[in-house]
N, C-alpha and C positions, 0 to 999 in steps of 0.2 A: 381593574384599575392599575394594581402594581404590575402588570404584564404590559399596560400602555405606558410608563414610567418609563421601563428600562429597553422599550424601543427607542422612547424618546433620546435615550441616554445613549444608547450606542451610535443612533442615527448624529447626536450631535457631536462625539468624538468621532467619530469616523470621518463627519466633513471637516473636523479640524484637521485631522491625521491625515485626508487627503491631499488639505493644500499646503502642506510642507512641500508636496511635487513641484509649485508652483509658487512657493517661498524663496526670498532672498536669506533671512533667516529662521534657523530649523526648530523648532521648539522642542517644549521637553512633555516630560511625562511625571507625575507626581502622586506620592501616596499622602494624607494626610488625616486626622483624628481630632477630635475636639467634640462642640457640644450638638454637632451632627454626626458622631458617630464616624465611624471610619471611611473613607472615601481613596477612589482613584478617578483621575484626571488625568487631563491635556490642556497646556497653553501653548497661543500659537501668537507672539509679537508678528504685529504687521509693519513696526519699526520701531524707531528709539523712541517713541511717545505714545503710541495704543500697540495693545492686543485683545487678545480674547481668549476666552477659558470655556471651559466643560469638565463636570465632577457630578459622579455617584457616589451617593453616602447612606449607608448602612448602620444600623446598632438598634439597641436595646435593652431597657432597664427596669429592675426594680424601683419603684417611684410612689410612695404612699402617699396621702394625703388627706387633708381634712376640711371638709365644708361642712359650717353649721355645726349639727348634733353629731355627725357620722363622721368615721374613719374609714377610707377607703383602701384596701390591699389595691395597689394597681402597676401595671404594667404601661411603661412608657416605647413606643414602636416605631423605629425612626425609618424611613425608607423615602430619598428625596434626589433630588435631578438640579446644579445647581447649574445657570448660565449666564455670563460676565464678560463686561468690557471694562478694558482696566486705561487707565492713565496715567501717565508716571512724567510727570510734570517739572522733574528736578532732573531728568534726564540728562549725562553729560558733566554733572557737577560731582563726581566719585564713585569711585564701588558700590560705598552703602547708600549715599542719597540716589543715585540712580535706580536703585531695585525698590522705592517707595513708592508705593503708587495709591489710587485713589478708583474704588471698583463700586460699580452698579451692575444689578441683573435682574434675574427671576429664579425665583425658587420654583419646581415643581414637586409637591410633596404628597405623601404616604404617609406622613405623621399624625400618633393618636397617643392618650393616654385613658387609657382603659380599667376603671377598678369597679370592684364590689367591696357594698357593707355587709356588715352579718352581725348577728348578736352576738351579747358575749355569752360568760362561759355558763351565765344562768340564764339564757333562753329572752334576753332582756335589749331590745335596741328605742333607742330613742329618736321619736320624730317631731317636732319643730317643738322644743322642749319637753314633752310630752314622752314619760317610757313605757313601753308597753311589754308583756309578755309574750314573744313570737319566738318558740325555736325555732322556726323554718323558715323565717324571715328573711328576703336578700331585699338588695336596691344597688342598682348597677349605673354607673356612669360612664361615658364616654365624651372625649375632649378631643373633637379634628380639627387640627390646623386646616387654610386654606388650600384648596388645591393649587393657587399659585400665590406667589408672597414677593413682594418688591425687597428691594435688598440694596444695602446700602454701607459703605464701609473703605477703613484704611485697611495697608498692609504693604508686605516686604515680597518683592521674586518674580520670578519671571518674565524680567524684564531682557531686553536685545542682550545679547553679548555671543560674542566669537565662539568663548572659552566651555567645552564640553565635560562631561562629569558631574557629580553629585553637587547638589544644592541644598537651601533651606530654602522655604516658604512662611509664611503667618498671615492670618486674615483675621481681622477684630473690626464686627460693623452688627446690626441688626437686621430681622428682618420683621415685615408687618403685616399684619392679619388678625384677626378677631378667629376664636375659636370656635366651631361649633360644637353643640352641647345637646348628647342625647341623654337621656334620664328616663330609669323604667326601676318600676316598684312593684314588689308582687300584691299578687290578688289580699294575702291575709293583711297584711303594710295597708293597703287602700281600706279596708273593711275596716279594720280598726282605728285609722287617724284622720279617716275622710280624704275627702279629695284637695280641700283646702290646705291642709297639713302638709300632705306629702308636695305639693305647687309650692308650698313657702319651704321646704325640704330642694326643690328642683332649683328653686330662683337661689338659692342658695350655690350651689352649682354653677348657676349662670353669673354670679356676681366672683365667683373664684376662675372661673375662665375667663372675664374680662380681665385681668390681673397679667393675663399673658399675650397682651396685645398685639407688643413688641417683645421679638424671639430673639436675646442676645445669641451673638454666636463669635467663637473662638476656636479658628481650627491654627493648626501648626502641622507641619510635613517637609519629606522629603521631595527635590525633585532629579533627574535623572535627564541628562542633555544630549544625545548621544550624536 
């Protein structure tokens, strides 16, 4: 899947980067970071009121968390494709109101949040109230975004202009998807708490994935106009 990602990703900077041949105005190129992880891009203005963008974003994080009885160590794994039409609707009216623009796209993502529980230090984990004695106890969760996410958002950059050289960028908007949720318990966990237990343990899980509907997102960067 993340092999089909970043064909996606080169294949759609690449048509942007190709129609600069075929542009009246030349775009730029942009590095950027926030809460998708670090990214590079291309936007390409098709004039002083639309263009269009393309960005790969990378990262990953320590990210614990807690559903229910259990504390999860987990690993947050960002890997996503992002793709945007932008509108800049104040165009013409100054420096700074002109580069504000108003962006819709799709997200194509690789994102997951990945953790296990484990007992503590006395061989002790607790399931849907209930503590039992398991040293060798795990329960592992996993939390996927969709594989594509509507996206919706203001921001600063990119916009027409003459003048070449380094730039700022800013993007502040959301994106939406429901998460999926896999959840698995070991054999000793099931035998001891039953199957009911460990279900009101999982729905536990599902009701803290619902929480992350809507994926805020805040990136900031540089861009490059050459």
């Amino acid at each position: 899947m993340k092999q089909r990602f970043i064909r996606i990703a080169f294949a759609l900077i690449a048509g942007l980067s190709a129609s600069m041949a075929h542009a009246v105005q030349t775009g730029d190129v942009y590095l950027q970071g926030g809460t998708q992880g670090f990214g590079l891009g291309y936007a390409q203005p098709l004039n002083q009121w639309f263009g269009l963008r393309a960005d790969v974003n990378v990262g990953s994080l320590d990210h614990n968390f807690t559903a229910g009885d259990l504390n999860y160590d987990a690993h947050l794994h960002l890997f996503g494709v992002g793709t945007y039409a932008d509108v800049f609707p104040l165009s013409g009216q100054g420096r700074f109101l002109s580069g504000l623009r108003l962006s819709g796209g799709l997200l194509f993502n690789n994102d997951y949040l990945s953790g296990t529980a484990t007992p503590n230090a006395s061989g002790n984990i607790t399931i849907n109230g209930t503590t039992y004695n398991l040293p060798n106890a795990s329960v592992s969760a996993r939390l996927k975004e969709p594989d594509v996410m509507p996206y919706l958002g203001i921001g600063w950059g990119h916009q027409q202009t003459t003048k070449r050289g380094f730039g700022l960028t800013a993007d502040l908007g959301v994106a939406f998807g429901r998460p999926r949720v896999d959840f698995t318990a070991s054999p000793d966990v099931i035998a001891a708490a039953g199957a009911a237990n460990v279900a009101a343990e999982e729905q536990n899980v599902q009701n803290k994935a619902g929480q992350y509907h809507i994926y805020p997102i805040v990136q900031v960067g540089l861009t490059y106009r050459f």
